[in-house]
N, C-alpha and C positions, 0 to 999 in steps of 0.2 A: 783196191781200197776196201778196209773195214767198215761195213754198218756200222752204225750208229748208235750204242746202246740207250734206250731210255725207260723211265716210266710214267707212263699217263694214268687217267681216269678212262676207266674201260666206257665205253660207247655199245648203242645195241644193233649198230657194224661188227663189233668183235665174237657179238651170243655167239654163233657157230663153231669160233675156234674156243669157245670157255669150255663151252659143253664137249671138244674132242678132248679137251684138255684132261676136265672130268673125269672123262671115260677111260683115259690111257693112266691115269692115277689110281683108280679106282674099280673094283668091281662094282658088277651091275647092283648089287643091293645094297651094297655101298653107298655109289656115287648120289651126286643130288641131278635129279632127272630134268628134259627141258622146265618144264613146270616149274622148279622152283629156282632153277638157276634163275629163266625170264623175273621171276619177281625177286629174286634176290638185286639183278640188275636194273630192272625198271622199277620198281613201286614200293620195296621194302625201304626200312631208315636206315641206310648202307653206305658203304665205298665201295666200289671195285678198282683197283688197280692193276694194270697188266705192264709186263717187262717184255720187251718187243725189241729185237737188233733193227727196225724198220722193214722190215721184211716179214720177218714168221712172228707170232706172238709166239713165248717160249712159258709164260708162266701167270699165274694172276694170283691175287686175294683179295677177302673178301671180310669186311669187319661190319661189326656190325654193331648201330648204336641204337640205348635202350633209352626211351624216352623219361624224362624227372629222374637219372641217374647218371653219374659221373665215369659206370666203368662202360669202355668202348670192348668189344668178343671179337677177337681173331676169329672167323668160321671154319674156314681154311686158307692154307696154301698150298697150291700145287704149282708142279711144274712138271711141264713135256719130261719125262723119263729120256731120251734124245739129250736133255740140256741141261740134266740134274750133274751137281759137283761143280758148279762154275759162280756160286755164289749169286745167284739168281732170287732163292728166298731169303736171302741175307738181306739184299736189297729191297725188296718189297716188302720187308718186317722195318725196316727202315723206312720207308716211304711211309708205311702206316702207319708208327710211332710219330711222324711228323705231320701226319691229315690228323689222326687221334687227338695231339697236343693243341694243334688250331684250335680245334673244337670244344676245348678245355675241360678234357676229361682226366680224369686225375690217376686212374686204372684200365691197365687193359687186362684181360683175363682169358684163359683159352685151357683146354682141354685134350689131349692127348694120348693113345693109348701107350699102355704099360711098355708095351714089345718094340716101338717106334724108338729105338735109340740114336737115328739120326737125327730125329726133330727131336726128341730132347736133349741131345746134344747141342742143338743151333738153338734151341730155345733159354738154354742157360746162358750159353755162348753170351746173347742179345742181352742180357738181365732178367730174365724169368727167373723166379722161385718156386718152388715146387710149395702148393699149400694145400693138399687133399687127395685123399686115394677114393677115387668116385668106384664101389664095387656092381659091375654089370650096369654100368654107365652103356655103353655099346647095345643095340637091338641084335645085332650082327658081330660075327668076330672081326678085330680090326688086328691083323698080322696077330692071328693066334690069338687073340684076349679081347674080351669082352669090357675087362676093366681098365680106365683111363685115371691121367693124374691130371689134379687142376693146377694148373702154373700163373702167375698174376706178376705184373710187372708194375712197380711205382712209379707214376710221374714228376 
């Protein structure tokens, strides 16, 4: 018998596998370290969501809302390297569009580097529009470039 695919509201039972998760997406100057993961999941003005077969968590994101303002920030999405290609951040770009709209936000916005042509592929895929070329947006090279494009989606 097949797991059960779902996605929930991530819990601070899950922090450990967020942060492997993190880690396996990201280099170390990259990633975002326990420190900020813990506050992005406990105390920041956030969602997390995780996509979990009930068994392994395979992937999560992470939005995030800005107080007296209408647009909700994709921060990331990752998922386990292991689980990528199965339509994993399709879904959880969907789950967010649908906690985002609750909350009646009228824009989501997110950011992306240049060289990332899989997630600007999915991110168009979804209805993102590309509106900005952010130069040396990046502290760090992200897949070779430093420079990222802003994508903003209408509600």
């Amino acid at each position: 018998m097949q797991p059960s695919v779902s996605i929930r509201k991530a819990s601070i039972r899950d922090f450990e596998r967020i942060v492997e998760i993190e880690n396996a997406c990201f280099k170390k100057n990259l990633a975002y370290n326990r420190r900020q993961l813990r506050y992005l999941l406990t105390k920041a003005h956030s969602s997390i969501f995780i996509e979990t077969d009930n068994i392994t968590i395979r992937g999560f994101i992470i939005i995030l809302y800005r107080k007296r303002t209408k647009i909700a920030g994709i921060e990331t999405v990752d998922v386990d390297p292991l689980f990528r290609k199965q339509g994993i951040a399709k879904q959880l770009l969907k789950a967010a569009e649908q906690d985002i709209r609750k909350k009646g936000m009228k824009k989501i916005r997110l950011e992306v580097s240049t060289t990332n042509q899989a997630a600007l592929k999915l991110y168009e895929s979804m209805g993102f529009k590309k509106t900005g070329f952010l130069k040396n947006y990046y502290l760090y090279n992200h897949e070779d470039s430093r420079d990222a494009i802003r994508m903003i989606m209408i509600l």
